[in-house]
C-alpha positions in Angstrom: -36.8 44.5 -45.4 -35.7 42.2 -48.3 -37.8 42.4 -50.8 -39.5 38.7 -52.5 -38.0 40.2 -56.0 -34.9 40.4 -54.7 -35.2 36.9 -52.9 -36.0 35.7 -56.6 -33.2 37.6 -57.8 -30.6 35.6 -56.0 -32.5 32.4 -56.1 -32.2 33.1 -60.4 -28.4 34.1 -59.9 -27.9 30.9 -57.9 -29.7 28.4 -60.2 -27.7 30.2 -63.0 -24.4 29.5 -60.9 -25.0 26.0 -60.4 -26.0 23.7 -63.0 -26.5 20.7 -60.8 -30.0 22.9 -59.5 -32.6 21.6 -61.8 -35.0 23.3 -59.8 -36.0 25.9 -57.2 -39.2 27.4 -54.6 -39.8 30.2 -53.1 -42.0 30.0 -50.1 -43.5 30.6 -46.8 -44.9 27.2 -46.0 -44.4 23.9 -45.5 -47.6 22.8 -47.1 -46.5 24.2 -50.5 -43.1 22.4 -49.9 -44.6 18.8 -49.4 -47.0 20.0 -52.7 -43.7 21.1 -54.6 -41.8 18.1 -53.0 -44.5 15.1 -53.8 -44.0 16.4 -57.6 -40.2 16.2 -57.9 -38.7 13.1 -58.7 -35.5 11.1 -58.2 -33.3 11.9 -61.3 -29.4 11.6 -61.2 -27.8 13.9 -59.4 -30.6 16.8 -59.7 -31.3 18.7 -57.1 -33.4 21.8 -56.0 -33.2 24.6 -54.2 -35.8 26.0 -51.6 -35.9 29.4 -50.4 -37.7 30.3 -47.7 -39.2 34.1 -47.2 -37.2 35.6 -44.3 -38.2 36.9 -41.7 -37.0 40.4 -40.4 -35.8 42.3 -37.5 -35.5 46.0 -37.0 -32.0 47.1 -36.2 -31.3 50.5 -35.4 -32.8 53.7 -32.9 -34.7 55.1 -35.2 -36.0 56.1 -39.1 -32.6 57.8 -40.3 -30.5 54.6 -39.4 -32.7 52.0 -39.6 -32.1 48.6 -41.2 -33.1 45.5 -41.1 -31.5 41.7 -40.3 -33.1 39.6 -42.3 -33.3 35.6 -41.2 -32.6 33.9 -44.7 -33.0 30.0 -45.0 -32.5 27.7 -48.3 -32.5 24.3 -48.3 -30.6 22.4 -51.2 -32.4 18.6 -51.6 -32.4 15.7 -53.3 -35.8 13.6 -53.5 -35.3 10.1 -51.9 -35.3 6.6 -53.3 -37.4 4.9 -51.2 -36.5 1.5 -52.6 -33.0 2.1 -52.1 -30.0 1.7 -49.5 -28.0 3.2 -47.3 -25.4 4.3 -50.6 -28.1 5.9 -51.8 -29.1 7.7 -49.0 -25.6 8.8 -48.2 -25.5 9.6 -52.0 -28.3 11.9 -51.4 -26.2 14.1 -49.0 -23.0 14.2 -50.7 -24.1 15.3 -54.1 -26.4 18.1 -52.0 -23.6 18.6 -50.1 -21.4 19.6 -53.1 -24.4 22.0 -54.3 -24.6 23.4 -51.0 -20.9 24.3 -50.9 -21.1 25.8 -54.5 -24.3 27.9 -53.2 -22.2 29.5 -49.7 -19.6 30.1 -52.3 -21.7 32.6 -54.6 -22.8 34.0 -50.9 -19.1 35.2 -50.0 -18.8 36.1 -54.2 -21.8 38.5 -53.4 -19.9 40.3 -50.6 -16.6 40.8 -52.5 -17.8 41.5 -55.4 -19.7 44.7 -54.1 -22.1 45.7 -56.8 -23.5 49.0 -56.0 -26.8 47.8 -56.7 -26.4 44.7 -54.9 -28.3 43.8 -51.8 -26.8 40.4 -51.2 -23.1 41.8 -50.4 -24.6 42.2 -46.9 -24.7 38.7 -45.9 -23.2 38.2 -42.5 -21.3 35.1 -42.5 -20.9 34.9 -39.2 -24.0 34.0 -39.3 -23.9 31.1 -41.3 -24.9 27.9 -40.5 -25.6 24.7 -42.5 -27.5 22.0 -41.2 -28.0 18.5 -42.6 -31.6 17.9 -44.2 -32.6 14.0 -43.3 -35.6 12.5 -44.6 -38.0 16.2 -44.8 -40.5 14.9 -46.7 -38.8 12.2 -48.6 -36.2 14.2 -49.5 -32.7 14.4 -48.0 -29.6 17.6 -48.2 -29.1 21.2 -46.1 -30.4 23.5 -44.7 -28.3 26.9 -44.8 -29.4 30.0 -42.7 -27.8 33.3 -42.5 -28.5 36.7 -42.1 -28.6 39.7 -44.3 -28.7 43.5 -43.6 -30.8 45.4 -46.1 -32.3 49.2 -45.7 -35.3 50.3 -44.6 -38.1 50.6 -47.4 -41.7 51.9 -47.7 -42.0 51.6 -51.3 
């Protein structure tokens, strides 16, 4: 299964990719997300990225073939101005929007680029799926899932 270092890993690569990502989370809660969340603030057009842990599924008969699908989720946001309009609020999706875009493009980079090393060139984008984000704890932008094969691991 997909290891949390290499969930950081990618999360680095992506905030490195992406300047318009001020900020990021890792988590397996939505308790730490309102915590991370109630500290952020509305700043230009920051925004942040959240990665959630996945979850995974066996795939496979048995130990010599087995892998794993792994259900990843991020969410790119942008805290809301709660004193503000409707621009704002449409604002708040189109510059999350634009991040989110940038993000699915360093997912289909991963896959060409097939590092020998790299465990994100198994992303199945059939699998994709991005999801608007409205109004999750005062913040607003999109939810992207998709899944990822990785290997088998004890260790």
């Amino acid at each position: 299964m997909l290891k949390v270092s290499e969930l950081r890993e990618f999360v680095n690569l992506a905030k490195a990719d992406n300047d318009q990502i001020t900020g990021d989370l890792i988590t397996a809660s939505e308790d730490r997300y309102v915590r991370y969340a109630r500290d952020i603030r509305h700043v230009d057009d920051d925004v942040y990225l959240i990665a959630l842990l996945p979850g995974a599924r066996p795939i496979g008969n048995n130990e010599d073939n087995l892998r794993f699908a792994n259900s990843l989720s991020f969410m790119i946001i942008r805290k809301l101005d709660t004193t503000a309009g409707d621009e704002v609020y449409e604002q708040a999706f189109s510059v999350t929007q634009d991040a989110a875009l940038k993000f699915v493009d360093l997912m289909v980079k991963q896959i060409k680029a097939f590092p020998a090393h790299c465990v994100f060139k198994y992303f199945e984008l059939s699998t994709l799926q991005i999801l608007p984000v409205e109004n999750f704890h005062q913040t607003n932008g999109w939810d992207i899932s998709i899944s990822l094969k990785s290997s088998y691991r004890t260790a």
